[in-house]
C-alpha positions as CSV (number, residue, x, y, z in Angstrom):
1,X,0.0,0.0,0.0
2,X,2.8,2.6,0.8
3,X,4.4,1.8,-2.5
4,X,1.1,2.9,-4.5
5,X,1.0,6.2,-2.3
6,X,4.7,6.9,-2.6
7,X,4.4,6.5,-6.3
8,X,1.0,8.3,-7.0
9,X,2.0,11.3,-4.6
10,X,5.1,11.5,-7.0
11,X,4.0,11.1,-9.9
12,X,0.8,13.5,-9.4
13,X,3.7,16.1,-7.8
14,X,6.0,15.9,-10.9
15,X,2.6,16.6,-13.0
16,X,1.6,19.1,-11.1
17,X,4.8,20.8,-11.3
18,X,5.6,20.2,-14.9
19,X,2.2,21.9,-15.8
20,X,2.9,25.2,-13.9
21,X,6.2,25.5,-15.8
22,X,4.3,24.8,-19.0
23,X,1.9,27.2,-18.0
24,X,4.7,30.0,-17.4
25,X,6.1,29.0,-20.7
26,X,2.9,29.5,-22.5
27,X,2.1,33.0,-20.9
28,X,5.8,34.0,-20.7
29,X,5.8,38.3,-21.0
30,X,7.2,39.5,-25.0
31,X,9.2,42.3,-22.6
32,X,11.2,39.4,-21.6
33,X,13.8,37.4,-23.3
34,X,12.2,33.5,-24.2
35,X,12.6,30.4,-21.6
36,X,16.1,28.7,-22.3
37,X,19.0,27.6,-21.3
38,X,20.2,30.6,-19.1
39,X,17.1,30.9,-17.5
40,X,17.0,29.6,-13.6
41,X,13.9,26.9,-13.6
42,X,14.0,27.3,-9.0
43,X,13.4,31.4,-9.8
44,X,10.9,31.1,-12.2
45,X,8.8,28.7,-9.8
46,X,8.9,30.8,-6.9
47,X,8.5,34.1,-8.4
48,X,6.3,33.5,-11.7
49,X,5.3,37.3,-11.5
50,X,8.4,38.4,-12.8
51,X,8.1,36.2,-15.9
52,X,4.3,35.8,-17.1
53,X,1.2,38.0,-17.5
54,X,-1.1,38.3,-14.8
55,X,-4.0,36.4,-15.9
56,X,-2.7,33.0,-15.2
57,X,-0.8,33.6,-12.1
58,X,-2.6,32.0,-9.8
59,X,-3.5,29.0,-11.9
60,X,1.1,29.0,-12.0
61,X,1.1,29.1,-8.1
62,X,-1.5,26.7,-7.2
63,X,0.3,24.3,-9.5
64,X,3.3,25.1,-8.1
65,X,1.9,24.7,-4.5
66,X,0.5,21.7,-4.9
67,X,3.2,19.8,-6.9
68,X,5.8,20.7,-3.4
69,X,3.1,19.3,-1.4
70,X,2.4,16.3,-3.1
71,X,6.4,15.9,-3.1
72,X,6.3,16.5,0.8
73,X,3.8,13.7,0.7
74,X,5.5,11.4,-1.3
75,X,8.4,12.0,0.9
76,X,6.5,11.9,3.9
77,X,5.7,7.9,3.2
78,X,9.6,7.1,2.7
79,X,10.4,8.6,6.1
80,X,6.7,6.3,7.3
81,X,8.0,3.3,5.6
82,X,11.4,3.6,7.1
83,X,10.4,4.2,10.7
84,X,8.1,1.2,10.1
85,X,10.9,-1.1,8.6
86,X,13.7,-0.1,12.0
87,X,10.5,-0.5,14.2
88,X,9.8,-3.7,13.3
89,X,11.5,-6.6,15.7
90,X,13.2,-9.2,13.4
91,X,13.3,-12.7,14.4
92,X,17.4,-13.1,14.4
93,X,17.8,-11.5,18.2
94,X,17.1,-14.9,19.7
């Protein structure tokens, strides 16, 4: 069961972030030179108000939001699964 969380939480966080940045890219401002190599992806996800028009901004940050929480949550069940794996008594300790 953990393994279908961890791997729908991160999955569903990787979409989630993938589509903000393609929603930047698509509403990117002309007064600004285009999306490549030289541009810092961490800047443009925090600060998408620099880089786009205003319409879709807060479509940008609740897909931003949400993909670093469902991270947080994918996360979250590693550090579950590990407590529950030392936890557990093993039978060797006889």
């Amino acid at each position: 069961m953990t393994e279908e969380a961890f791997l729908g939480l991160l999955f569903s966080g990787i979409l989630a972030l993938l589509a903000g940045v393609l929603v930047t890219r698509l509403h990117w401002r002309a007064d600004i030179p285009p999306y490549g190599r030289r541009t810092r992806f961490l800047d443009v996800t925090l600060h998408p108000e620099a880089y786009v028009t205003a319409a879709p901004l807060r479509a940008i940050r609740v897909l931003n939001l949400a993909g670093v929480l469902l991270l947080m949550g994918a996360m979250g069940v590693v550090v579950y699964e590990i407590q529950r794996v030392v936890r557990t008594p093993t039978n060797s300790a006889r």
